[in-house]
C-alpha beads as a LAMMPS data file, in Angstrom:
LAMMPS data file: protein, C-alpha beads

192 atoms
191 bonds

1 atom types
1 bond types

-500.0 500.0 xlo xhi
-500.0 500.0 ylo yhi
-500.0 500.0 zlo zhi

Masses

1 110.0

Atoms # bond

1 1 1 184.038 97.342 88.689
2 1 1 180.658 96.133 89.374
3 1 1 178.203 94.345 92.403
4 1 1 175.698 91.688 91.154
5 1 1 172.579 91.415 93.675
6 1 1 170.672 88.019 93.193
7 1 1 167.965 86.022 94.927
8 1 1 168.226 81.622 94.395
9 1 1 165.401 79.748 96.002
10 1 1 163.874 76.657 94.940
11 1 1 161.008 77.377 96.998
12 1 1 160.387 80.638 94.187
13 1 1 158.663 78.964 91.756
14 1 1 155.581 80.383 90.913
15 1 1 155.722 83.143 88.294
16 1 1 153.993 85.909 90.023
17 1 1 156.325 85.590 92.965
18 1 1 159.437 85.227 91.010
19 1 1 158.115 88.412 89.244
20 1 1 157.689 90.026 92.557
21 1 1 161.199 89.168 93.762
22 1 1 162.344 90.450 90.454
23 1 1 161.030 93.685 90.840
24 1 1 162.300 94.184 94.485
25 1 1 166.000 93.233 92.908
26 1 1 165.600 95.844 90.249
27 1 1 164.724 98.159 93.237
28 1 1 167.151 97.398 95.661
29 1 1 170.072 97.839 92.675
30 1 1 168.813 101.373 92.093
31 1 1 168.484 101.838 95.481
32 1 1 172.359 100.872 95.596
33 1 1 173.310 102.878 92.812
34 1 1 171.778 106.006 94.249
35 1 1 173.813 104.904 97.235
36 1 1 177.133 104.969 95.796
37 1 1 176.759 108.320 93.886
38 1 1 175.712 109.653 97.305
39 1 1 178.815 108.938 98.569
40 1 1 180.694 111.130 96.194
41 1 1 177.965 114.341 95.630
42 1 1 179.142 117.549 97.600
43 1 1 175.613 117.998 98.879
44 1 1 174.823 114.452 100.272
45 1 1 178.423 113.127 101.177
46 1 1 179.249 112.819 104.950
47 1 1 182.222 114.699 104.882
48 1 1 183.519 117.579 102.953
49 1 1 187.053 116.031 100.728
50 1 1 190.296 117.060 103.046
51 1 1 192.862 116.349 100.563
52 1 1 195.026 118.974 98.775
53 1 1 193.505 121.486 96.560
54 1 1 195.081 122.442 92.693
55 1 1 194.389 124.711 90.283
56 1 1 192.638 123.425 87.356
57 1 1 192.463 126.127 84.788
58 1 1 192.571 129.496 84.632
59 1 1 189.555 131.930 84.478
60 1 1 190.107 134.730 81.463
61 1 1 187.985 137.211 79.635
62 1 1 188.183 139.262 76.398
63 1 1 191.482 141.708 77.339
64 1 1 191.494 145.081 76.718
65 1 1 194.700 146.876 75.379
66 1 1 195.867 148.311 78.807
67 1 1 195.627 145.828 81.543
68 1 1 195.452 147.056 85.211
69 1 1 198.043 146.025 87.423
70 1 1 198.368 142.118 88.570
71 1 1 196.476 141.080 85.456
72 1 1 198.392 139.312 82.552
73 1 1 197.523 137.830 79.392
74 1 1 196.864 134.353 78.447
75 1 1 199.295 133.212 76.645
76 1 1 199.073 132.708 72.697
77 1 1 195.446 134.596 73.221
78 1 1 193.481 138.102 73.401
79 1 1 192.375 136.923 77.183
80 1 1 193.584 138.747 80.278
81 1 1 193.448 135.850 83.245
82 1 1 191.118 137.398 85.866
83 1 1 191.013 134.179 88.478
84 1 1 191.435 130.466 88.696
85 1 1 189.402 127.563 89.391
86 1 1 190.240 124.986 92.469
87 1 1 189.325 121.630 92.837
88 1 1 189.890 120.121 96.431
89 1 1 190.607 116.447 95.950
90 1 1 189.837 113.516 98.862
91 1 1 192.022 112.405 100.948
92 1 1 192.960 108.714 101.286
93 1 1 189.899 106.737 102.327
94 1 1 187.335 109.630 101.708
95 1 1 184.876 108.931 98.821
96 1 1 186.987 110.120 95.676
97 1 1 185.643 114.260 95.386
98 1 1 183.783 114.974 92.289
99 1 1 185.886 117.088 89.619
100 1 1 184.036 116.468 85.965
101 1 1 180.865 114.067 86.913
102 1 1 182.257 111.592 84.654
103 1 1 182.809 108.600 87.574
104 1 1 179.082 109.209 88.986
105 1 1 177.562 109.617 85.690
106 1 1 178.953 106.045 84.785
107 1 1 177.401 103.860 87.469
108 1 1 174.733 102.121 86.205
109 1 1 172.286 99.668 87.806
110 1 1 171.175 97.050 85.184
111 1 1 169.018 94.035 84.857
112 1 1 171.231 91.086 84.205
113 1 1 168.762 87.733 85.162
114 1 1 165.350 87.188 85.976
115 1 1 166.389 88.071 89.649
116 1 1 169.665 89.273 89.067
117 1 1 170.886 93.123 88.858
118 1 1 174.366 94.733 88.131
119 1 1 175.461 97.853 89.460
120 1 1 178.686 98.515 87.431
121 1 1 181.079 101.486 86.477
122 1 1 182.844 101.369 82.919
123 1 1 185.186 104.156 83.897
124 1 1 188.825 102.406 83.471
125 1 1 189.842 104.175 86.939
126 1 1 187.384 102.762 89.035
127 1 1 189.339 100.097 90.775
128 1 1 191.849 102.087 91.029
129 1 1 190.405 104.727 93.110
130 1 1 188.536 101.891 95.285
131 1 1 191.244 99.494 96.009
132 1 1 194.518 101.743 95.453
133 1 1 197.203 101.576 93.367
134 1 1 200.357 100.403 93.169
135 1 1 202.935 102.581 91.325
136 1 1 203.437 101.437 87.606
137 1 1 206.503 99.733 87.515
138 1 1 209.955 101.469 85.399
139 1 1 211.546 98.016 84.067
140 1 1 208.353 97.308 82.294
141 1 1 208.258 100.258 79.967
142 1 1 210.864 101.507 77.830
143 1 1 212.536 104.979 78.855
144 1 1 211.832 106.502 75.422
145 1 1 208.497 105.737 75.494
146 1 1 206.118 108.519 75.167
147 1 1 202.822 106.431 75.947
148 1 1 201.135 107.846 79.201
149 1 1 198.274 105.239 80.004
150 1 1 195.011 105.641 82.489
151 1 1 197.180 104.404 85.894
152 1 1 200.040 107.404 85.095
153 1 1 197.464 110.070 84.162
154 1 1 195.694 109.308 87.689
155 1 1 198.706 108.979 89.866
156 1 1 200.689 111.871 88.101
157 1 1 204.077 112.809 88.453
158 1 1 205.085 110.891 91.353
159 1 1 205.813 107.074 91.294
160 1 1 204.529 106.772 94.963
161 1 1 201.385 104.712 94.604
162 1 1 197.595 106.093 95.399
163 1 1 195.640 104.985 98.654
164 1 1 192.375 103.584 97.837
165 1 1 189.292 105.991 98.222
166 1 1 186.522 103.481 98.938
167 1 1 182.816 104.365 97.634
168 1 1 181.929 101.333 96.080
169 1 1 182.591 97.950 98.046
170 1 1 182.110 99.494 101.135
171 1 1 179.010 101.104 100.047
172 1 1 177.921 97.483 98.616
173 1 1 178.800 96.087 102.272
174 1 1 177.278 98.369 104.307
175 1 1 174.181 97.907 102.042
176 1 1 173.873 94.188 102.451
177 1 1 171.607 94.005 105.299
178 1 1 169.090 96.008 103.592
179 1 1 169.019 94.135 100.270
180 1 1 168.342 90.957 103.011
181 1 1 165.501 93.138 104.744
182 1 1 163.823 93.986 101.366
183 1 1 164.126 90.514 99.996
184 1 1 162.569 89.258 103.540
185 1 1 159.513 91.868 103.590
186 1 1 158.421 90.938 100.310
187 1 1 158.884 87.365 100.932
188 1 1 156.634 87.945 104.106
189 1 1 153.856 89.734 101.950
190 1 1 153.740 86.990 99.496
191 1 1 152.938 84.650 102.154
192 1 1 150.010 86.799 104.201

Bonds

1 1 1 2
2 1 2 3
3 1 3 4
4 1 4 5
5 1 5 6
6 1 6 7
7 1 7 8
8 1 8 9
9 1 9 10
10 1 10 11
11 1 11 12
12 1 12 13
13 1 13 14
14 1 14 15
15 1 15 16
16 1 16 17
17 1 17 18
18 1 18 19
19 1 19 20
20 1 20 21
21 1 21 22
22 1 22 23
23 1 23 24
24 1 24 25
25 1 25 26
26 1 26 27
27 1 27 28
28 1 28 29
29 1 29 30
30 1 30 31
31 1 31 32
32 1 32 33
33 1 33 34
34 1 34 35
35 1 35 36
36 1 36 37
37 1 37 38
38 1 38 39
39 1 39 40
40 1 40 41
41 1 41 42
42 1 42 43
43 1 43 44
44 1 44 45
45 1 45 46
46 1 46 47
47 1 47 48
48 1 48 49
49 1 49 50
50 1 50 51
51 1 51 52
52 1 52 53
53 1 53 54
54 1 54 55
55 1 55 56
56 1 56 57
57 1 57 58
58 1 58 59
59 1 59 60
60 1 60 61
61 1 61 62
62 1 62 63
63 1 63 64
64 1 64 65
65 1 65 66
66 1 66 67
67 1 67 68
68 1 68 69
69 1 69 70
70 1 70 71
71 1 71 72
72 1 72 73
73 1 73 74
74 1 74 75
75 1 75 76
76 1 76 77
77 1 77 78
78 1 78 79
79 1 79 80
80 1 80 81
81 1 81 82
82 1 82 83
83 1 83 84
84 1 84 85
85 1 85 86
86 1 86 87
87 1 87 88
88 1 88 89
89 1 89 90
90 1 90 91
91 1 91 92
92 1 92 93
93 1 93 94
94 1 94 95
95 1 95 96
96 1 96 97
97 1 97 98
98 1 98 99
99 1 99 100
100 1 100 101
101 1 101 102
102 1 102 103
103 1 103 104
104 1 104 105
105 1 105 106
106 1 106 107
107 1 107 108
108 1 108 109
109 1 109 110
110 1 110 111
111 1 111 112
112 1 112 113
113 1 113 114
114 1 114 115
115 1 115 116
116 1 116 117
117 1 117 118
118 1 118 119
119 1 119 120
120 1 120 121
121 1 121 122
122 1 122 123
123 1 123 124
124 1 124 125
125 1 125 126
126 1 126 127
127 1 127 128
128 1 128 129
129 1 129 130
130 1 130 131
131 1 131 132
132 1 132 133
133 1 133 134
134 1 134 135
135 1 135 136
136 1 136 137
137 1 137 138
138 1 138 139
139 1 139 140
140 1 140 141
141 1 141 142
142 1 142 143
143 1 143 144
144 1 144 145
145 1 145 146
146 1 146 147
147 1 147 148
148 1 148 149
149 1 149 150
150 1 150 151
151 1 151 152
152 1 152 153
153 1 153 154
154 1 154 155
155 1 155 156
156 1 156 157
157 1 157 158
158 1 158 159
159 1 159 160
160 1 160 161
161 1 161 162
162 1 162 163
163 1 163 164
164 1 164 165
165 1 165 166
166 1 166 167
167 1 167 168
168 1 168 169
169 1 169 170
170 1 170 171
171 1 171 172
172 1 172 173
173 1 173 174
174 1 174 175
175 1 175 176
176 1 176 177
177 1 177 178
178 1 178 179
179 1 179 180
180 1 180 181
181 1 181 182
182 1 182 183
183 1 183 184
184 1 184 185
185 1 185 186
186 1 186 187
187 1 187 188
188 1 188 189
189 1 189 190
190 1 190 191
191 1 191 192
């Protein structure tokens, strides 16, 4: 998944301007990048995530021998489970909700061209969570099959399909106009 921001003008010749424009590119992609991880950070996103909440592991500490009531062991270890943690996930078309950092640490802005940047995630997910998903199909995989691949980890159990959770095109989008108005103001200072 990735946006390319570019400037073409014949009219760009001379090296200190085309340096210039450069640098504003470079800019306006980090600028962008920043953007997008906004959308998903608890403290700067719009809305809080509405969509279900889950337990995602279980809190435990070193048991002693008697356990108080409503405590119980951890199974196969010496730890009493004292709590859990939650993770509330987004709802369809909320910014996906951050649960390990690993989608927001992976979008990168990156000099591509002269006056060309690249703001790209590597994460295999990405499109998926931006554009949706359609469940993976039965008759193409074998029923003994053990293989679990990235599209039936992220859709789990059910074969239902995942609504998209747009952060990045419609970030990119909704950015446009001010990639235009910082290409325009430096234009307009290299010709005072």
């Amino acid at each position: 998944m990735k946006v390319t921001v570019t400037v073409s003008n014949p009219l760009l010749n001379k090296a200190k301007r085309r340096e210039m424009l450069s640098q504003v590119v470079q800019q306006s992609a980090a600028e962008l990048e920043r953007k997008i991880k906004e959308t998903m950070l608890p403290d700067t996103r719009k809305e809080k995530p509405t969509g279900l909440t889950y337990r995602k592991k279980a809190i435990t500490r070193r048991a002693s021998k008697n356990l108080p009531p409503g405590l119980r062991r951890q199974k196969g270890t010496k730890n009493k489970i004292v709590g859990s943690e939650f993770h509330r996930a987004s709802a369809p078309g909320q910014a996906p909700a951050v649960d390990t950092g690993n989608l927001v640490g992976s979008i990168r802005a990156q000099k591509t061209g002269e006056m060309r940047s690249t703001v790209s995630s590597h994460m295999e997910y990405a499109p998926a969570l931006d554009n949706g998903a359609k469940a993976p199909s039965t008759r193409s995989r074998r029923r003994s099959s053990r293989f679990v691949g990235p599209m039936e980890r992220l859709m789990g159990p059910h074969r239902g399909g995942m609504a998209a959770r747009p952060f990045f095109k419609t970030t990119a989008e909704a950015f446009r106009p001010k990639f235009k108005k910082n290409i325009q103001d430096a234009i307009a200072k290299l010709t005072k």
